[in-house]
NUSE-935547 format. One record per residue (C-alpha): residue number from 0; y, x, z; chain; residue in three letters. Coordinates in steps of 0.001 Angstrom, whole numbers, m for minus. Layout:
% residues N
REC  vexvex       yy       xx       zz  vexke  nuse
REC     NUM        Y        X        Z      A   ALA
...
//
This chain:
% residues 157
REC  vexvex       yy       xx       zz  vexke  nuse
REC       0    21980     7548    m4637      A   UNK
REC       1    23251     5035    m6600      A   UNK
REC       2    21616     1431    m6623      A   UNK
REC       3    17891      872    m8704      A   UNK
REC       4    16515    m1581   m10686      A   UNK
REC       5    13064    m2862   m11110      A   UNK
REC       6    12152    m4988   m13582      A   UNK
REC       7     9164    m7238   m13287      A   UNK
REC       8     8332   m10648   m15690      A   UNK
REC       9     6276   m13440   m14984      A   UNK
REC      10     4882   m15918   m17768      A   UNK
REC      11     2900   m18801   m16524      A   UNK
REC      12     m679   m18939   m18914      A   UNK
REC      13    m2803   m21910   m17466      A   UNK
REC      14    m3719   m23929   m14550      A   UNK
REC      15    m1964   m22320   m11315      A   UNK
REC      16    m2340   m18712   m13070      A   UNK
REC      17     m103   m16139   m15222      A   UNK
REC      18      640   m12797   m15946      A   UNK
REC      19     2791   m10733   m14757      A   UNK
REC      20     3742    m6927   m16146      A   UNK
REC      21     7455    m4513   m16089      A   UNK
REC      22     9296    m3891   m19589      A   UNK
REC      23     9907     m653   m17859      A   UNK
REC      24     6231      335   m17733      A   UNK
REC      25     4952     1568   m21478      A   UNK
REC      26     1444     1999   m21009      A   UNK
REC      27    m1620     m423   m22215      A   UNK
REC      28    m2116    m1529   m18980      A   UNK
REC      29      953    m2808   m17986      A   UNK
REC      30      178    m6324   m16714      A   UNK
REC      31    m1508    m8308   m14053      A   UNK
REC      32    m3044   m11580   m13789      A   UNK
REC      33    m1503   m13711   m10965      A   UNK
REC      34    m2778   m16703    m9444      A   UNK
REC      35    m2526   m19145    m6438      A   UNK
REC      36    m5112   m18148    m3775      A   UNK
REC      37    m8597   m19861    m3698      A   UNK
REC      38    m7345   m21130      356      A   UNK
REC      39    m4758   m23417    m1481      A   UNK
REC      40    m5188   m25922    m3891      A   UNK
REC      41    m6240   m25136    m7017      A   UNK
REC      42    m6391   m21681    m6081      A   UNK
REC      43    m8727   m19155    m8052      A   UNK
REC      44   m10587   m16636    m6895      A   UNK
REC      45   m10885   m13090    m8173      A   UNK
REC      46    m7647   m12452    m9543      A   UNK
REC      47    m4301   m10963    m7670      A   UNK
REC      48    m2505   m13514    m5810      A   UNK
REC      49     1423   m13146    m4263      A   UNK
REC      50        8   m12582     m948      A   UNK
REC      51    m2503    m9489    m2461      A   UNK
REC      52     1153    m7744    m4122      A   UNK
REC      53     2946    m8194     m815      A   UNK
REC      54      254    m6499     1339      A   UNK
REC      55     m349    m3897    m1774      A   UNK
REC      56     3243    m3099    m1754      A   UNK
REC      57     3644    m1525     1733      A   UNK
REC      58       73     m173     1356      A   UNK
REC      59     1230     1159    m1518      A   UNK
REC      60     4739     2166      121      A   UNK
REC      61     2917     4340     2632      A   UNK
REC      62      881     6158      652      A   UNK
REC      63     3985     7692    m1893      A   UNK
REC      64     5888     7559     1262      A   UNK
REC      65     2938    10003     2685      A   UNK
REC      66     2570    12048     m515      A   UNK
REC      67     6691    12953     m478      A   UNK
REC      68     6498    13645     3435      A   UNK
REC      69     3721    15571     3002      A   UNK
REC      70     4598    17846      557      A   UNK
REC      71     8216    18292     2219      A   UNK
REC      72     6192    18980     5328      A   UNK
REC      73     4299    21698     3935      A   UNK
REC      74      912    19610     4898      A   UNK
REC      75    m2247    20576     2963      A   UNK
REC      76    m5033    17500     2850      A   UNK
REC      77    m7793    16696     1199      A   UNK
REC      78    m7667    13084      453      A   UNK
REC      79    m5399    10101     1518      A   UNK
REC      80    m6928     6794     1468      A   UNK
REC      81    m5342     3256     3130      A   UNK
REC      82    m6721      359     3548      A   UNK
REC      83    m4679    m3166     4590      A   UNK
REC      84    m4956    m6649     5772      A   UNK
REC      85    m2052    m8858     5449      A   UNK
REC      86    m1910   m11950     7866      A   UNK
REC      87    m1095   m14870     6133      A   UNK
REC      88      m58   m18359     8287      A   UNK
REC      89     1654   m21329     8992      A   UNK
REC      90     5097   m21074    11334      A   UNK
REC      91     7042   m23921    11898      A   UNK
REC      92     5732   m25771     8596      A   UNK
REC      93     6147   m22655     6562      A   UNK
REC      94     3732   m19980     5397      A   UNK
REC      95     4518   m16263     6230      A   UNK
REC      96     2788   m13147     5866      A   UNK
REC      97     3052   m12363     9463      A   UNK
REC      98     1138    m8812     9831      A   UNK
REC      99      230    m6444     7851      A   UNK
REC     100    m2191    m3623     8887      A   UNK
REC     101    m2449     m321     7595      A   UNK
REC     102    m5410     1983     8337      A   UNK
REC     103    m4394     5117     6578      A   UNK
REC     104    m6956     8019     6510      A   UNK
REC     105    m6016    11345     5858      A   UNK
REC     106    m8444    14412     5924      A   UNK
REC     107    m7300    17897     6686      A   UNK
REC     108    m8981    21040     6440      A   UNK
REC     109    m8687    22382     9567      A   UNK
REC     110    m8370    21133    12744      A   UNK
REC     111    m5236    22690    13906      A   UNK
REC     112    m3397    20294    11801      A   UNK
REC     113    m4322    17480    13400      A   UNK
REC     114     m856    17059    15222      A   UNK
REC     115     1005    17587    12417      A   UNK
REC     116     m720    15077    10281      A   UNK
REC     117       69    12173    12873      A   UNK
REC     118     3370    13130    13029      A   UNK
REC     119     3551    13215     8822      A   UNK
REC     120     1860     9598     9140      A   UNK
REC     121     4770     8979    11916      A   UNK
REC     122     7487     9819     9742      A   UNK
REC     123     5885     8029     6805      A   UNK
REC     124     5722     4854     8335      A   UNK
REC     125     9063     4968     9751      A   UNK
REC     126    10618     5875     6416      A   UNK
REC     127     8706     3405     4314      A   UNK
REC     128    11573     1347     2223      A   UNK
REC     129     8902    m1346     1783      A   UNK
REC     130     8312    m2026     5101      A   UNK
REC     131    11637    m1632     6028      A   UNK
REC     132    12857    m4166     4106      A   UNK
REC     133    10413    m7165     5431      A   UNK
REC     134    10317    m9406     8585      A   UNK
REC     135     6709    m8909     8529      A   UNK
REC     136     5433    m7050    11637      A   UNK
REC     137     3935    m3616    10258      A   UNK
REC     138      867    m2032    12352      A   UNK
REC     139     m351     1599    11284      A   UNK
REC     140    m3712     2769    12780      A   UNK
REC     141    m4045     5979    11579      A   UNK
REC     142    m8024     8167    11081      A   UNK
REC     143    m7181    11419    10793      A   UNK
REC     144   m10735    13645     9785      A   UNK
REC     145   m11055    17233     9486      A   UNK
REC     146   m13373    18353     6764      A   UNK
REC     147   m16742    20241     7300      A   UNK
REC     148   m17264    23955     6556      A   UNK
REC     149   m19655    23007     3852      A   UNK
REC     150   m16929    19996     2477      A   UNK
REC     151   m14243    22898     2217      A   UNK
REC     152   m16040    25301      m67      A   UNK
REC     153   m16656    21917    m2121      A   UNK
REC     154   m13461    20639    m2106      A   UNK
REC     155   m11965    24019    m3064      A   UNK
REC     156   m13949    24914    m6132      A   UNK
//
């Protein structure tokens, strides 16, 4: 595969805040707001900060990582959901996000999958380029649920 690009611009707007969207990206709602964290100085709450991309990136790794291994793996879920909590603190006079924590929770419909769905999680994690290419320590603790009798007939119509 040869070598990708991804383009993302920046323009500061006010205060410690700006937005950020991708040239590459044509739809409406192709920007963010960015700002300094309210646990710094000047900081503002309520709107994306660095630290929020970083942890959404390898959440957000995981999951497409997931969906390809998945379907390669011939796995049939019902939903995919991830939550994440990066660690953010101070290391010899320098801030690092330290940890990040995935939960990923995947729901199957039966429970003979169960194995196969940790592995599929397994493979994900290990294969995630995002995670791969950081220092930060990477946790996965993965929920895997099996869906009632009465959720499947839902699910399916």
């Amino acid at each position: 595969m040869e070598p990708q690009y991804y383009q993302v611009d920046i323009s500061w707007s006010e205060a410690r805040k700006g937005v950020m969207c991708s040239p590459e990206l044509e739809n409406g709602a192709n920007y963010i707001e960015v700002a300094t964290p309210p646990d710094f100085p000047k900081g503002m709450p309520d709107i994306w900060s660095p630290e929020h991309l970083y942890t959404a990136a390898v959440n957000s790794c995981l999951m497409t990582t997931f969906l390809a291994v998945a379907e390669n793996s011939r796995l049939e879920f019902a939903r995919f959901s991830c939550k994440s909590k990066g660690k953010l603190e101070q290391v010899e006079g320098k801030f690092l996000m330290t940890e990040i924590t995935l939960e990923p929770r995947v729901t199957i419909y039966h429970e003979k999958d169960r194995d196969h769905t940790e592995r599929v999680l397994q493979k994900s994690e290990r294969a995630c380029l995002i995670s791969n290419s950081i220092k930060t320590q990477v946790t996965m603790i993965s929920n895997i649920e099996v869906l009632e009798t009465a959720e499947v007939t839902d699910v399916l119509k």
